[in-house]
Short mmCIF file of the C-alpha atoms (twelve columns), coordinates in Angstrom:
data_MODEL
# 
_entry.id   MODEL 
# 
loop_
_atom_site.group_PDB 
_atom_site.id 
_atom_site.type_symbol 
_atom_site.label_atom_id 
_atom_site.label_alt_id 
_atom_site.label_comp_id 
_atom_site.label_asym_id 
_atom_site.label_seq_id 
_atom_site.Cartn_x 
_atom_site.Cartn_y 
_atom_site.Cartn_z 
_atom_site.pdbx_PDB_model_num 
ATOM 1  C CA . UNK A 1  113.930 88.015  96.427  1 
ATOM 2  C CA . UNK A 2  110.457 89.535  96.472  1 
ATOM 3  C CA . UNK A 3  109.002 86.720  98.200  1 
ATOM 4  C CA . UNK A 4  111.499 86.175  101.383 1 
ATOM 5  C CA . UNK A 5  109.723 83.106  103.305 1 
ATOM 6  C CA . UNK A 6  108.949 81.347  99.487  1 
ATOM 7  C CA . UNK A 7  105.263 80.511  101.007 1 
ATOM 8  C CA . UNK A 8  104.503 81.096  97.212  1 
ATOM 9  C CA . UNK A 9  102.441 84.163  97.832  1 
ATOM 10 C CA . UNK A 10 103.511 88.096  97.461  1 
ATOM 11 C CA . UNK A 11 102.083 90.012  100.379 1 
ATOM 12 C CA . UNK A 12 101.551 93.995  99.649  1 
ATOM 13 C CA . UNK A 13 104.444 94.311  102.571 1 
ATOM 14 C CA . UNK A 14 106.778 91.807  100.715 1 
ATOM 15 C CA . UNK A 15 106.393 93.903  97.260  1 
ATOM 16 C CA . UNK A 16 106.615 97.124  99.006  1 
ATOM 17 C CA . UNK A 17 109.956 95.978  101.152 1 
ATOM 18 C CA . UNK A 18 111.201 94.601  97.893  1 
ATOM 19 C CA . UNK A 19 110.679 98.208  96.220  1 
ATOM 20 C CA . UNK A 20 112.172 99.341  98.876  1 
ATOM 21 C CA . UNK A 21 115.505 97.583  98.678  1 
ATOM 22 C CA . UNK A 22 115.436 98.365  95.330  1 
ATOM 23 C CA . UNK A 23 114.963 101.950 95.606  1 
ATOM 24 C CA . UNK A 24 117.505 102.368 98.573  1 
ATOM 25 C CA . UNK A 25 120.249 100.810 95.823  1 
ATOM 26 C CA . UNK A 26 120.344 104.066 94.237  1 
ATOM 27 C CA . UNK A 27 120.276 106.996 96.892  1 
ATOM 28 C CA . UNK A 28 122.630 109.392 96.350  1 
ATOM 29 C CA . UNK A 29 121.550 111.431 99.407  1 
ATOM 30 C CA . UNK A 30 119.503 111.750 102.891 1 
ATOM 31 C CA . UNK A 31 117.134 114.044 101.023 1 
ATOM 32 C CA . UNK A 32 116.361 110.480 98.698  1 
ATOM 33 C CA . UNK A 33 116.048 109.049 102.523 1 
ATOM 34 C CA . UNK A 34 113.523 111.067 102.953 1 
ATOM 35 C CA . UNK A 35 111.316 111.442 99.984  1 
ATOM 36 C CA . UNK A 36 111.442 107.627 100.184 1 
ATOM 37 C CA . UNK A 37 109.312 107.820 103.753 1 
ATOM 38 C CA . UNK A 38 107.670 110.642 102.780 1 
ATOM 39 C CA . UNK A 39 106.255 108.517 100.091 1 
ATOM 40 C CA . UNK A 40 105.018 106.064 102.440 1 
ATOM 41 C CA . UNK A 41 102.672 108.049 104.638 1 
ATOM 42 C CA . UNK A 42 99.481  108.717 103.277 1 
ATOM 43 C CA . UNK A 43 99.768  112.342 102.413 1 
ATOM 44 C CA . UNK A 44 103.315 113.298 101.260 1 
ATOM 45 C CA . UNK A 45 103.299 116.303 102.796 1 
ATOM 46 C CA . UNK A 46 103.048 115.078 106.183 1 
ATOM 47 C CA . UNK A 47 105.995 115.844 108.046 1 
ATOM 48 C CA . UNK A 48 106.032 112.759 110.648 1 
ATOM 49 C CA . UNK A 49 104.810 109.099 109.769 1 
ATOM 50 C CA . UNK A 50 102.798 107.340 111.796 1 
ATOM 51 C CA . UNK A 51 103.309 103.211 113.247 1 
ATOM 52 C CA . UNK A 52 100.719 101.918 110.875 1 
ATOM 53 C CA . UNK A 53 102.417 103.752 108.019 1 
ATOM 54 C CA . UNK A 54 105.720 101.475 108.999 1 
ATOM 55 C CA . UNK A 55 104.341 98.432  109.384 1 
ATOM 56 C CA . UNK A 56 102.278 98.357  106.261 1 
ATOM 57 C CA . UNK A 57 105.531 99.064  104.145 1 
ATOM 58 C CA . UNK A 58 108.791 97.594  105.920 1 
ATOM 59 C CA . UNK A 59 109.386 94.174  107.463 1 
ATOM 60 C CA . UNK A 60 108.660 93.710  111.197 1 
ATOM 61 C CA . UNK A 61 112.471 94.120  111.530 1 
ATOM 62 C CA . UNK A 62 112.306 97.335  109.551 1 
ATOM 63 C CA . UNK A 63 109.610 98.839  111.325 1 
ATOM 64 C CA . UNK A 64 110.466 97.808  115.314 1 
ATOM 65 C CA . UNK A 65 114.080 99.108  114.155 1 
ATOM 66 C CA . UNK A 66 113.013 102.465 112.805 1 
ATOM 67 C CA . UNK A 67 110.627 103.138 115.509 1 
ATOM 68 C CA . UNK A 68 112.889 102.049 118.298 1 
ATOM 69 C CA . UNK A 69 114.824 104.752 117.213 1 
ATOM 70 C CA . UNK A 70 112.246 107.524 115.656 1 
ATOM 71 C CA . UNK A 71 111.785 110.370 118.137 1 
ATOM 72 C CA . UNK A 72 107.979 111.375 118.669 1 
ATOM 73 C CA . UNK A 73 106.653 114.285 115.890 1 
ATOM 74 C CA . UNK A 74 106.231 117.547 118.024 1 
ATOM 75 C CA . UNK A 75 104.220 119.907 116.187 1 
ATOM 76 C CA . UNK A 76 106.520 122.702 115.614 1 
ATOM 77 C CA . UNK A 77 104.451 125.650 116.352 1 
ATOM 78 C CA . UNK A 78 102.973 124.237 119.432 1 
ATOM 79 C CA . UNK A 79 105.695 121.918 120.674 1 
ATOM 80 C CA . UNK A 80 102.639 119.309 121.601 1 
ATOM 81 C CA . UNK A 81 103.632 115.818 120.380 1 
ATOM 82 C CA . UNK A 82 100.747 114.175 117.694 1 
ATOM 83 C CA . UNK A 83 99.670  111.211 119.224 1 
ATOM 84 C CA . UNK A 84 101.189 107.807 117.164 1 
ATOM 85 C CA . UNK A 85 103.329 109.922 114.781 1 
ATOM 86 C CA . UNK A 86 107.313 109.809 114.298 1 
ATOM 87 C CA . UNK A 87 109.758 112.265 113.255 1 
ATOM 88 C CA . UNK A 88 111.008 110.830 110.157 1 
ATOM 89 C CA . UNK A 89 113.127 113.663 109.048 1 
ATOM 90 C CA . UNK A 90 114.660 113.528 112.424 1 
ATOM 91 C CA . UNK A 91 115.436 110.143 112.420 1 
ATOM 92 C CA . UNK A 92 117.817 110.296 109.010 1 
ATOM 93 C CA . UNK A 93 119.443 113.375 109.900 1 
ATOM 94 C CA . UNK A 94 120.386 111.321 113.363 1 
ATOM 95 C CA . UNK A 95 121.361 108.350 111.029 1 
ATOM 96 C CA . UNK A 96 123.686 110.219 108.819 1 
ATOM 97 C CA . UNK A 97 125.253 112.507 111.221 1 
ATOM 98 C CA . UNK A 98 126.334 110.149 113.466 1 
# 
């Protein structure tokens, strides 16, 4: 399971998919959603994630999915849109409410 295309190796993006999954088994709630991307950007209290962020942690699949369907991060106060970063907040609201 943690090592999909049994090449014999464990990449850091296999592992972290695998904790992923794992992780994901238990949420009760879209706030768990959340703190679980929240916990992969670099500084949890970032409100937005950025592409690199994605693809270091998820699958290809994972990450083309999520940002195919992640709406830019507009700064709030200014309404300007932070170059490379994704609303991830937004995104799991959109998910659930749908």
């Amino acid at each position: 399971m943690v090592d999909p295309n049994m090449d014999g190796l464990v990449s850091l993006q296999e592992y972290m998919a695998f904790m992923i999954s794992r992780e994901t088994e238990n949420i009760q709630s879209i706030s768990d959603i959340i703190q679980a991307f929240r916990a992969l950007t670099q500084n949890a209290e970032k409100p937005y994630i950025t592409s690199n962020e994605i693809y270091a942690n998820l699958s290809k699949e994972q990450a083309d999915y999520c940002l195919s369907h992640m709406k830019l991060y507009a700064d709030p106060k200014t309404g300007s849109v932070i170059k490379d970063t994704y609303d991830y907040e937004e995104f799991v609201q959109t998910l659930f409410n749908q």
